[in-house]
ZATIVEX-513495 format. One record per residue (C-alpha): residue in one letter; x, y, z; residue number from 1. Coordinates in steps of 0.2 Angstrom, whole numbers, m for minus. Example, Ala and Ser with C-alpha at 12.3 -4.5 7.8 and 13.67 -1.06 7.14 Angstrom:
residues 2
("A",(62,m22,39),1)
("S",(68,m5,36),2)
//
This chain:
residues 161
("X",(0,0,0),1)
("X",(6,17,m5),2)
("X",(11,28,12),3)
("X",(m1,41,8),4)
("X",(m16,28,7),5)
("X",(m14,20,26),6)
("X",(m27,25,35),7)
("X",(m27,33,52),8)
("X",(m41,40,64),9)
("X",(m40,58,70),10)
("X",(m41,63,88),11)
("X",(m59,68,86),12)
("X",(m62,49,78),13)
("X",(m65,55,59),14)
("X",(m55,43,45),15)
("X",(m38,51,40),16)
("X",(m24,50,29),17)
("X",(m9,56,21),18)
("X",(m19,59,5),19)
("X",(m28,71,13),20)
("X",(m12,84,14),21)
("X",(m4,75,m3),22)
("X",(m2,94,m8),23)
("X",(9,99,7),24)
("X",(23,94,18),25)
("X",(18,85,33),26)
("X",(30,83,50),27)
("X",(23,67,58),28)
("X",(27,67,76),29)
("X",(24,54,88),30)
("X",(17,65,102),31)
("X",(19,62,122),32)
("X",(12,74,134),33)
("X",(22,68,152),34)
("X",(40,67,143),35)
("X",(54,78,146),36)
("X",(52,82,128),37)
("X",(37,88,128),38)
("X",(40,108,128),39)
("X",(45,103,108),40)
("X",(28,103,107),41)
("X",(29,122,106),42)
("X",(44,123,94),43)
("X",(29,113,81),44)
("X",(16,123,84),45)
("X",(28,138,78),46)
("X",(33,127,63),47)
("X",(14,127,60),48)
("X",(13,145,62),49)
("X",(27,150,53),50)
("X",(23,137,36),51)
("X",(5,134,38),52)
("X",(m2,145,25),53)
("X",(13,141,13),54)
("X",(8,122,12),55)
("X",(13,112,29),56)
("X",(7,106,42),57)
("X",(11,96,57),58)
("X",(3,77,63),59)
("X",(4,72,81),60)
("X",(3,55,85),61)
("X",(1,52,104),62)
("X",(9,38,109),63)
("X",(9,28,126),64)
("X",(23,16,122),65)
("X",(39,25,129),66)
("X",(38,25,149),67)
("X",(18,27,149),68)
("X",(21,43,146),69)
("X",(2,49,135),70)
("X",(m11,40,147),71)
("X",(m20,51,144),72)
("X",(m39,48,131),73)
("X",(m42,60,117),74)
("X",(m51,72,127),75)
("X",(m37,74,140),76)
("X",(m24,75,125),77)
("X",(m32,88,118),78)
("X",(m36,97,131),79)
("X",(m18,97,137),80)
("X",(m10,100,120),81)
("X",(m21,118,119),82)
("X",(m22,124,135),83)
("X",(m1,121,138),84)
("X",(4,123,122),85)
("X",(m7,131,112),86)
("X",(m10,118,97),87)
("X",(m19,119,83),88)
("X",(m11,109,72),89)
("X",(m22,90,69),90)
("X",(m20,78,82),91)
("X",(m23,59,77),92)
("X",(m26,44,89),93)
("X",(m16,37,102),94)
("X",(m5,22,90),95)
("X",(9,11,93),96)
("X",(26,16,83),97)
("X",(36,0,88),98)
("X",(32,m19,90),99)
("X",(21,m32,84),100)
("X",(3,m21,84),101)
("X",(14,m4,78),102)
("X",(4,6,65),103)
("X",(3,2,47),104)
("X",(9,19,44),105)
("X",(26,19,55),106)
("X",(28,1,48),107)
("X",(31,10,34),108)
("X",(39,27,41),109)
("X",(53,16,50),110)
("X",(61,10,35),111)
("X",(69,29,33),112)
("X",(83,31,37),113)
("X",(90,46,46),114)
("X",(103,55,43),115)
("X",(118,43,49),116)
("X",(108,29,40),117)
("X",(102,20,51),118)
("X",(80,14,51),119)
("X",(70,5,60),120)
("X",(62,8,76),121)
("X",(57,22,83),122)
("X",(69,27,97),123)
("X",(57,36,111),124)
("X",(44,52,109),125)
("X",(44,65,98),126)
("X",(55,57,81),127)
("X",(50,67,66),128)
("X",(45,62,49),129)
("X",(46,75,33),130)
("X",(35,69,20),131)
("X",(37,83,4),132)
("X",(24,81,m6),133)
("X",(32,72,m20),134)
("X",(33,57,m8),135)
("X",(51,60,m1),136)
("X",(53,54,20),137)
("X",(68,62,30),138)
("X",(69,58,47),139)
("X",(75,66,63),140)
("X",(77,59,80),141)
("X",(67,64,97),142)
("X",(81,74,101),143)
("X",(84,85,87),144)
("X",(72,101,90),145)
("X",(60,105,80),146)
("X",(68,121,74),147)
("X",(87,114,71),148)
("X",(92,120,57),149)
("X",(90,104,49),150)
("X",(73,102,52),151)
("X",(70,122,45),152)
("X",(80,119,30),153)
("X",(70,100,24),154)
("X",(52,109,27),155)
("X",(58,123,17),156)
("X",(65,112,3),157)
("X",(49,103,4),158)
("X",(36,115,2),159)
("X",(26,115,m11),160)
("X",(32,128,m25),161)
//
């Protein structure tokens, strides 16, 4: 199945997928509100801010797999993401990113590389993946911010022209 075509449910519990941006470049983040990386939750919604009417958006995927750390149900996660955070960027539901019942969409986002070249699994919360929309996936660890430099310069390459 083509990436763009594996479905995924939003927050709100409406059918989704990559299809439905195929015109812009799409960060997909797995999302975790009780991690020490949490505050990068800020740095995307000033991505979405700053690139959002020029064709990109960000996907939060919360995910409970890494220390327990999203317990929380929809409701909770929204709440949280807006009132702490100010996020208006879509939110999905909670998915696994690693292991036997992972998502069919981070089966398929695991086999990027990043940048030393090394796939497979997702290493803890908040790894981003740049989809541009001619189909090309970068990926950046938990650990590099959403505003590196690196980060900045894919989404501006990626942008649709």
């Amino acid at each position: 199945m083509e990436l763009r075509d594996i479905p995924f449910t939003t927050i709100d519990g409406d059918p989704a997928s990559l299809a439905d941006y195929a015109d812009r470049a799409v960060l997909v983040v797995n999302v975790a509100s009780k991690c020490g990386l949490t505050p990068q939750y800020e740095k995307l919604e000033e991505l979405q801010r700053t690139y959002g009417d020029r064709g990109f958006t960000v996907l939060g995927f919360p995910c409970n797999q890494f220390m327990g750390q999203e317990p929380g149900d929809g409701e909770e996660i929204k709440t949280f993401c807006s009132m702490n955070y100010g996020v208006t960027f879509p939110l999905m539901e909670k998915v696994k990113v690693n292991g036997r019942r992972k998502h069919p969409l981070y089966a398929e986002l695991r086999e990027t590389p990043d940048a030393d070249g090394k796939a497979g699994r997702v290493k803890w919360n908040f790894e981003k993946f740049l989809i541009a929309p001619d189909g090309t996936v970068s990926r950046f660890r938990p650990t590099t911010e959403p505003d590196a430099p690196a980060i900045v310069a894919a989404i501006e390459a990626a942008l649709p022209r």
